[in-house]
Structures are given as C-alpha cells and as structure tokens.
C-alpha positions as CSV (number, residue, x, y, z in Angstrom):
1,X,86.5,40.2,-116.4
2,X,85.1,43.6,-115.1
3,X,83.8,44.5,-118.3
4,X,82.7,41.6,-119.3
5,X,80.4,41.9,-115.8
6,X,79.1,45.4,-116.3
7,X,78.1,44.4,-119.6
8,X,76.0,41.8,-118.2
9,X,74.9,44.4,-115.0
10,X,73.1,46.7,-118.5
11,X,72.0,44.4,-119.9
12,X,70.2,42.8,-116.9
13,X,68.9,46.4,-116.0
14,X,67.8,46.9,-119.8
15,X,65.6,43.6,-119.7
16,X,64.0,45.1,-116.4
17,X,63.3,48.0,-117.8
18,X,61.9,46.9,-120.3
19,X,59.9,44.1,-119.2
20,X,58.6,47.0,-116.6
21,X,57.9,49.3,-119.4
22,X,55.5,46.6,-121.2
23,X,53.7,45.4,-118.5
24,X,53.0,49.3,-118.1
25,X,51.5,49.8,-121.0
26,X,49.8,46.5,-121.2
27,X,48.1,47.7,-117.7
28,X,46.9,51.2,-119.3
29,X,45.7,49.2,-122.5
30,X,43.5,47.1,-120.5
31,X,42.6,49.8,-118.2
32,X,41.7,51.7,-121.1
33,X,39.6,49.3,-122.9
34,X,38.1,47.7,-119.7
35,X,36.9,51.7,-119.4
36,X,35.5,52.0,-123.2
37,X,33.9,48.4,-122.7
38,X,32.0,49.7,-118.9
39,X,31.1,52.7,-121.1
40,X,29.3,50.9,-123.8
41,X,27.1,48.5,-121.5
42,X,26.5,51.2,-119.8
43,X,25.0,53.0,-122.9
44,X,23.3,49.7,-124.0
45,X,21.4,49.5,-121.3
46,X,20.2,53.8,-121.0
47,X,19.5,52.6,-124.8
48,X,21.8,54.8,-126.3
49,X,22.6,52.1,-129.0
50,X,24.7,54.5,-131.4
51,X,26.7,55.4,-128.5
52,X,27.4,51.5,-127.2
53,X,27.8,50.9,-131.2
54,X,31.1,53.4,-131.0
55,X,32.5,52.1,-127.2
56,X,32.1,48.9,-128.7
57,X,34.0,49.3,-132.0
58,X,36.7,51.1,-130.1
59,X,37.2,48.3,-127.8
60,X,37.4,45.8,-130.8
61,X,39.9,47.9,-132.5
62,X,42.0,48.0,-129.1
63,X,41.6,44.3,-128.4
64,X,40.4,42.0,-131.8
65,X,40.0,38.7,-129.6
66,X,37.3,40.1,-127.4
67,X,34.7,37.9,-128.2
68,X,31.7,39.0,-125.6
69,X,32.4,42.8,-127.1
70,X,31.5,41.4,-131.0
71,X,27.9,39.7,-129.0
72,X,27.5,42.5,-127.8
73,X,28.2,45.0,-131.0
74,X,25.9,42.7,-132.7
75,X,22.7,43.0,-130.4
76,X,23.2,47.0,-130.6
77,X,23.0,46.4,-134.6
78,X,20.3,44.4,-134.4
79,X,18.3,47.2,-131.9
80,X,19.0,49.6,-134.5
81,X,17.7,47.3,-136.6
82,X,21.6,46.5,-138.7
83,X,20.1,43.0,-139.0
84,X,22.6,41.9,-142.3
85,X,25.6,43.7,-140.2
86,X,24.6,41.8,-136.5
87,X,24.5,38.8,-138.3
88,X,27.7,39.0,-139.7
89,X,29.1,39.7,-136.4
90,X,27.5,36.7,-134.6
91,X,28.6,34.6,-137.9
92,X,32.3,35.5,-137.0
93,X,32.0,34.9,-133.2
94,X,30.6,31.6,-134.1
95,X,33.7,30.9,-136.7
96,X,36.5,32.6,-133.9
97,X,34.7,30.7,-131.1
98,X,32.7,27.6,-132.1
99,X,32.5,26.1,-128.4
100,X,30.7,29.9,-127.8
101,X,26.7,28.8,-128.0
102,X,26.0,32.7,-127.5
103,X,27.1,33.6,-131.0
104,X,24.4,30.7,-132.3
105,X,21.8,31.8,-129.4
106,X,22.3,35.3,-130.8
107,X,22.0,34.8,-134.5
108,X,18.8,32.2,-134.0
109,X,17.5,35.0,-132.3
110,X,17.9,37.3,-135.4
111,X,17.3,34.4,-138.1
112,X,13.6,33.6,-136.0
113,X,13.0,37.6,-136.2
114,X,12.9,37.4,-140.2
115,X,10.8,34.1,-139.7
116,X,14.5,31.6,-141.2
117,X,12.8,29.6,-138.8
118,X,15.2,26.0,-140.4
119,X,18.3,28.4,-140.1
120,X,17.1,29.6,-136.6
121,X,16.4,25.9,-135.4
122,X,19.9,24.4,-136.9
123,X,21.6,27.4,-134.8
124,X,19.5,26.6,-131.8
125,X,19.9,22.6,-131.9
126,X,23.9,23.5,-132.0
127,X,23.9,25.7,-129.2
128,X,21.6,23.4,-127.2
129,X,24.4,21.0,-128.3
130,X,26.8,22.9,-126.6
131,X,25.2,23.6,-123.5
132,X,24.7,19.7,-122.7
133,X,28.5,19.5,-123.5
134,X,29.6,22.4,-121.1
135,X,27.2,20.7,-118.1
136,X,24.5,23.6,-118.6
137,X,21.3,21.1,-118.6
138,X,19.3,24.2,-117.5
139,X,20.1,26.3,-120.2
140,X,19.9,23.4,-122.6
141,X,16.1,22.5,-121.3
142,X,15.3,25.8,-121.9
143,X,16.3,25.6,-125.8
144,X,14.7,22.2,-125.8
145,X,11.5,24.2,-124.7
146,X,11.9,26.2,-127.8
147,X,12.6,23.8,-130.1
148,X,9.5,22.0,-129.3
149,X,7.6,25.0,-130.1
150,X,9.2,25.7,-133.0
151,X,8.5,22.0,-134.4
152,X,4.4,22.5,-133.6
C-alpha cells in the first residue's frame, strides 16, 4: 500500500513538472515570436522592407498558423516589388483562411496593380462578400464603391 502511494505521489509530481515545464516554454515561444513580429511592423513602417521581410519569415517559421504575419510578409514583397512571391502568399492565406477577406483585399490590390482587373474584381466581389457576412456594411460599401468604378 505504501508503495503503491509513493508511486502515485512521482508520478503526480512528474505530471506537474512537466505540465509546468511546457507552459514555460510555450510562454518564451510566444514571447519570442510576439518580439520578432513587434520588430517587423516596426521595420515596415521605418520602410526597412528587407528587414520586416526577415522578422516576418522568422515568425512564420516559429509559428506556421499565423495568418496576419503571411498578409503582412506579402505587402513587404509586393513593396519590394516580389509581386509573383506576394501573390502566392496572399493565395495561401486565402486557401488556410477562406472566411479572411484580407488575403482577397490584398491580392485584388496586387492583381489591379498589373491591370488583372476580372481577377482583381472576382477577389474584390468575394471579400465584399465576406464583409456583408461578418456584419462589416461599412467596409463592404467601401468595396461596393470600387466595384462600381471598376465596372465604368
């Protein structure tokens, strides 16, 4: 019976310590990335685009479901003018997040830029789309706005 109770004493200790040990690390992971990601906005907006580019990568390789890092990877590309590369990345936010009508804001934005102006409004009708369906009429009006000048 003793045993059998200090067995159960380490092993109750060992899940504690454990458990302690992860949420530890899980705490310096985000700490760390939440740092890297501060960093590269930070850049973006002094316009130090190659710089953002590498605090953004870094967080992505840290933490792959990150969607609002891969947006914002892809507008550095497309300032330094990695058009083919941003729209990749805003293609695979759009595929990870579909409900996201940022990724198709973002790569209508590109696709109007090289004048793909029936790819740009498809993107644009499907994030206005969205909007209505997330109760963002505001937003939504505003891509209306566009579409109608896009359609004159």
């Amino acid at each position: 019976m003793l045993g059998t109770l200090q067995t159960t004493e380490i092993l109750a200790v060992a899940v504690v310590v454990f458990s302690i040990t992860l949420l530890i690390y899980l705490a310096a992971k985000t700490l760390i990335t939440s740092n890297f990601f501060q960093t590269g906005v930070n850049l973006y907006q002094q316009k130090d685009y190659q710089g953002a580019q590498t605090a953004f990568r870094k967080v992505i390789s840290m933490n792959s479901t990150n969607d609002v890092v891969r947006l914002m990877l892809g507008d550095v590309l497309n300032q330094q003018g990695q058009v083919e590369e941003a729209k990749e990345w805003f293609k695979e936010v759009i595929r990870r997040s579909p409900k996201n009508p940022q990724g198709y804001l973002r790569l209508a934005n590109v696709l109007m830029q090289e004048n793909q102006l029936a790819a740009a409004k498809t993107n644009l009708q499907q994030a206005q789309e969205l909007l209505q369906k997330q109760r963002q009429p505001e937003k939504a009006a505003q891509i209306s706005r566009i579409l109608d000048k896009m359609s004159v």
